[in-house]
N, C-alpha and C positions, 0 to 999 in steps of 0.2 A: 531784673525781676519783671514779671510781667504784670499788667494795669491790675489783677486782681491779686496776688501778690501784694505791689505798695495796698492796694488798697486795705487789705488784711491785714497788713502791719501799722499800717497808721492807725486804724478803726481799733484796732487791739491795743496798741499803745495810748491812745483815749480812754480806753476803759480803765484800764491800768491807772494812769492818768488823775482820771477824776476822783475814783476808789481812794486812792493814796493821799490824794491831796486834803478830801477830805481825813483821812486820820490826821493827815499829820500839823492841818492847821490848827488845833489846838495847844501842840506842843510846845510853842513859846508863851503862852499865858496862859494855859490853864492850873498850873501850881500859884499863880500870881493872883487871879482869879478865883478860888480856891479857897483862901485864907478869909474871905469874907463868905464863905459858906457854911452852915452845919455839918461839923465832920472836920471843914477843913485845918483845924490847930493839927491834925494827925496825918502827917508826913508821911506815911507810910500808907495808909489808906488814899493818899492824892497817888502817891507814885502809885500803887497798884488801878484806878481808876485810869491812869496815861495809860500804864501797859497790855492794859487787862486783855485787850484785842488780841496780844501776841499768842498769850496761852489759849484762848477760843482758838485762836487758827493753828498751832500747833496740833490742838488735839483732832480738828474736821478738816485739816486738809486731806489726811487719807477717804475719809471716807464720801470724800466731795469729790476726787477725781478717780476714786473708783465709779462712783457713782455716774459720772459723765464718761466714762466704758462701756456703763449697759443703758444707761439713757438719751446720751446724747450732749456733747457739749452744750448747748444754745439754753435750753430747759436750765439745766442745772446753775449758769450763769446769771441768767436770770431770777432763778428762785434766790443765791446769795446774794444778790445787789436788794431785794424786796425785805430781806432780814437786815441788810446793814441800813436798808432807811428807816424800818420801824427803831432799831438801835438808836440811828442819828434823832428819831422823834422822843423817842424816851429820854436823852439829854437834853435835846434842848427844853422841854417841860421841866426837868428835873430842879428842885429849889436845895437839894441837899446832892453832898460829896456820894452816900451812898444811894444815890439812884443814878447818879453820873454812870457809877460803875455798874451797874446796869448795862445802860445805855451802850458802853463798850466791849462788855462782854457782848452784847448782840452785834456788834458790828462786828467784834472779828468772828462770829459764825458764822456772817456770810462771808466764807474760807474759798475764795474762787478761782486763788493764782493760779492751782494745779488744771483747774479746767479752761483756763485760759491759755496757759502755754502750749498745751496739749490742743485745742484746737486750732493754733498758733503752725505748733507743727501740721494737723491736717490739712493746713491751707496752703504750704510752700512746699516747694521742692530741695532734698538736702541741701545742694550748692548755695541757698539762698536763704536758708532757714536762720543760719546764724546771724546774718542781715537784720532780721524780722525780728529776733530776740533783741540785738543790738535794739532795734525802736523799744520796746518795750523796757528793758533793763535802764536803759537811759532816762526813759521816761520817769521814773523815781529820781531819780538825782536831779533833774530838773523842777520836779515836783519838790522836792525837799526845800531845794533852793528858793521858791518859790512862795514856799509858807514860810521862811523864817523871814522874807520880805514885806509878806503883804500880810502874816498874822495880826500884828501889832496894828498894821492899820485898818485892817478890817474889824478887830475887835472895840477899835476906838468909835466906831461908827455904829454899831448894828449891837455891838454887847456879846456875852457866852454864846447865847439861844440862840441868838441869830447866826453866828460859826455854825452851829448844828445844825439847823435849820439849812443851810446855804449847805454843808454835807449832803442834806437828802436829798436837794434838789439835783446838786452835780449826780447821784448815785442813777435819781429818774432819767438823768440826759444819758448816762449809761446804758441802763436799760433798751432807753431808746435806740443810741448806739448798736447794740446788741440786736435789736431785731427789722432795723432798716437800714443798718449799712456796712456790718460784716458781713460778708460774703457768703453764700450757703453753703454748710459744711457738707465734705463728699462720705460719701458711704460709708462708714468703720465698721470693726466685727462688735456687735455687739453682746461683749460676755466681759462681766467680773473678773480684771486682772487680777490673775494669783501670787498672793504675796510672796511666799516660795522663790516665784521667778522673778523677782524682783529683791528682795532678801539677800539670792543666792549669787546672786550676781556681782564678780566682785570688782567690775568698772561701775558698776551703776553706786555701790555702794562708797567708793573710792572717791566719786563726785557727790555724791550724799554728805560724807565728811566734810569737803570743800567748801559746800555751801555750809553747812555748819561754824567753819572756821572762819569763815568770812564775815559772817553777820555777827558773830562774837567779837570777833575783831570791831567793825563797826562802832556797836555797842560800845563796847568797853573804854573805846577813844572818846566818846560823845561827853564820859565820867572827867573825863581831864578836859581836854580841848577848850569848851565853853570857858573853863576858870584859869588855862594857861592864856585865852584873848583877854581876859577879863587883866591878869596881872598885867601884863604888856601895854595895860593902858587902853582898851578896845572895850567901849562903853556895850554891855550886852542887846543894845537896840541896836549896835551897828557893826554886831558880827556879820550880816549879810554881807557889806563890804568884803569879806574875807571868804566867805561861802559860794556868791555867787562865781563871781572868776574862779574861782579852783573851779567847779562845775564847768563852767563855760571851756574853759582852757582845757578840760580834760580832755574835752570831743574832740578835739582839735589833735588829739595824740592819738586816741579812743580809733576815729574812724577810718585810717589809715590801717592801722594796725588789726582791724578786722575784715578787713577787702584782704591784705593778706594771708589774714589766716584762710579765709578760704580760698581765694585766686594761684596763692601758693600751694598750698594744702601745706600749709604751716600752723594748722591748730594747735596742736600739742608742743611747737616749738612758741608760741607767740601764749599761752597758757600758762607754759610754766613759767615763761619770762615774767608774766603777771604776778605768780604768784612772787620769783625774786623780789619782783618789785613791793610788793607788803613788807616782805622781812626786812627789805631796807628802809622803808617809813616807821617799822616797829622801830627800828635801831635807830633812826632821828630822832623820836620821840623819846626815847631813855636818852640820850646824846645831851637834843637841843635845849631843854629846859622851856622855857614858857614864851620866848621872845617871836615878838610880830609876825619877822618876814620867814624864820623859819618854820612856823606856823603854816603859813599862807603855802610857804614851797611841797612841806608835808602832805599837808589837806590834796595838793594838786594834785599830786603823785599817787596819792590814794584814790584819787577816785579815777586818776586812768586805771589802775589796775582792779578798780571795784567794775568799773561801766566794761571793762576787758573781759571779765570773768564772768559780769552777770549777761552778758550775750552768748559768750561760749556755752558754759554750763547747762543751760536747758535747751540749747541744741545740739551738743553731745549725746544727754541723755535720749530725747526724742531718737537720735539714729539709735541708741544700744539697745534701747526699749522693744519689748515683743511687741509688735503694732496692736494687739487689742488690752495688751496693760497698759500703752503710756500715759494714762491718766493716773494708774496705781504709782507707775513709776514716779512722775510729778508729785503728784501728792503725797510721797513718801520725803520727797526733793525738797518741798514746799516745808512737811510736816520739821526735816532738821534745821533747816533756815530758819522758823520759829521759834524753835526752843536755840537755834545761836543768838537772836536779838534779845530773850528773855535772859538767858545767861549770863550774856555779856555784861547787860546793864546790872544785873546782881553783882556779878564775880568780879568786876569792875570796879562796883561801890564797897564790896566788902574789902576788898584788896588794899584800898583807900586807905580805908579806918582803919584795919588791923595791921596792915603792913608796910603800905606805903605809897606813895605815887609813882613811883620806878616800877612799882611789881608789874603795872598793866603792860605797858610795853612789855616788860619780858614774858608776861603772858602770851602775848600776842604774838610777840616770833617765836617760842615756843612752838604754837600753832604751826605758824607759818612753815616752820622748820620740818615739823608732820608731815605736812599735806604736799610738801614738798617731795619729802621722800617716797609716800603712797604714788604722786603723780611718777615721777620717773619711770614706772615700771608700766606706766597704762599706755595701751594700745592708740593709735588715734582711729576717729573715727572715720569707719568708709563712707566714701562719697559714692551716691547711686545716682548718675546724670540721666532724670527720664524727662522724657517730652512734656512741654505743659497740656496741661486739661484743656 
């Protein structure tokens, strides 16, 4: 890659980064946290308060990377990081359950993924692009790893408010990010990608699924996982132990395997292997029952084929994409990835109660089994080798 290149991928996967980190540091104590609030006896109203971001950004990702088609990556990025800090200012004020969720719906309308990756793609060259995603996609699993670490100890120190608080700040270091040290984006056509060509399209929409299936997947393991560490004897403050190595150890499988996909031009041979690799973590998880180490081996295995797919996938689409929709196209990308993590954790939980803990798993390679079949038939993408800028 060339100096501006890394530089675009690192600076991008900062955004990403601090974005994420903020949601997701509240996720191990704010149901615990909660319970001594107004509102909080109602389980249902805390979970929709955790979630509530997914559905805001389900519904504005389309209209957030259309939106940076005819205006401009940089603008629109901008304007959603200034909506997720008033969000993160509206919680951490907040003395009841229901203005929390407030505070969260405002954070997920600033829906910025799609015009993030889309300028992601403007900045690289194909050969390299998946690279770039790779930063980025990775970036969340290290993030993840990262609040279920330091949640519990941050909130021991500073309290709810100050998590939120400490959200709006990382979001302004984005900002910042965003306008002194991504790189200047080059020329695009500036016109309203039509949804039509993006719709009609049926690799884009074949990868639309994927990510769907993915973050459901996700989701719906998160329902079990916690309470199979929990049986096995893995006190809930020290499932990091367990989280972070699978993360860590994934890259280690993770970075290899995507210098191949593009140095080979083995995308679609190293893709689908990914996605095998789900159907057979779904099938340990019905298999293994709840114990430790196959837990830990699980968890690994998933997330090489999570960190595999979330680098592939939105540098596939970036090449399928008409160059002045690819922000419609993302954000249409963005928009099913949404509603798979809001899914997940419902269909997940309801599956629980009404039918069983086995159903998830076989949800899940159900899925698997889909996207599986849809991929075999898809084309891979061409590689356009041009000079750098």
């Amino acid at each position: 890659m060339s100096p501006a290149e890394r530089r675009a991928g690192v600076s991008l996967a900062a955004i990403f980064a601090l974005r994420m980190l903020g949601l997701f540091l509240i996720l191990p104590v704010f149901a615990v946290h909660a319970s001594g609030m107004p509102g909080g006896d109602d389980v249902a109203l805390v979970g929709m308060a955790i979630g509530a971001y997914g559905l805001t950004q389900a519904f504005l990702q389309i209209p957030f990377g259309a939106a940076s088609d005819r205006f401009g990556r940089k603008p629109v990025i901008v304007f959603g990081l200034i909506l997720f800090i008033v969000g993160s200012v509206v919680a951490a004020l907040a003395h009841d359950v229901q203005t929390v969720l407030v505070g969260r719906v405002l954070q997920g309308a600033g829906a910025i993924s799609a015009a993030v990756t889309a300028l992601a793609a403007d900045l690289t060259r194909d050969q390299h692009r998946t690279k770039v995603m790779a930063m980025i996609g990775s970036s969340i699993g290290l993030v993840f790893a990262l609040s279920m670490v330091a949640a519990p100890l941050l909130y021991s120190v500073i309290g709810m408010s100050g998590l939120f608080w400490l959200t709006a700040v990382l979001a302004a270091a984005a900002i910042a990010t965003v306008l002194f040290v991504v790189p200047a984006a080059p020329p695009v056509p500036r016109a309203i990608g039509r949804f039509a060509e993006v719709l009609g399209n049926g690799q884009l929409m074949r990868l639309n699924f994927g990510v769907f299936a993915l973050h459901l997947m996700q989701t719906s393991m998160w329902v079990l996982v916690p309470a199979g560490l929990v049986a096995a004897g893995l006190p809930m403050a020290e499932h990091w132990k367990v989280y972070l190595p699978a993360v860590l150890l994934s890259f280690v499988v993770m970075v290899p395997a995507v210098i191949m996909a593009e140095k080979k031009a083995a995308m679609k041979q190293v893709f689908n292997a990914a996605i095998v690799l789900l159907l057979v973590v779904q099938a340990g998880l019905y298999l293994a029952g709840s114990g430790m180490w196959p837990l830990a081996c699980l968890l690994t295995l998933f997330f090489v084929a999570f960190n595999v797919l979330e680098a592939t996938q939105p540098s596939w689409i970036s090449r399928v994409a008409p160059a002045h929709a690819k922000g419609t196209a993302l954000g249409v990308y963005n928009t099913l990835q949404s509603i798979g993590l809001f899914l997940g954790g419902a269909l997940g939980g309801w599956l629980v109660k009404h039918v069983g803990p086995s159903a998830v798993p076989l949800l899940g390679a159900g899925m698997a089994v889909i996207w599986l079949i849809l991929a075999a038939g898809m084309t891979p993408p061409p590689v356009r080798r041009v000079a750098t800028a």
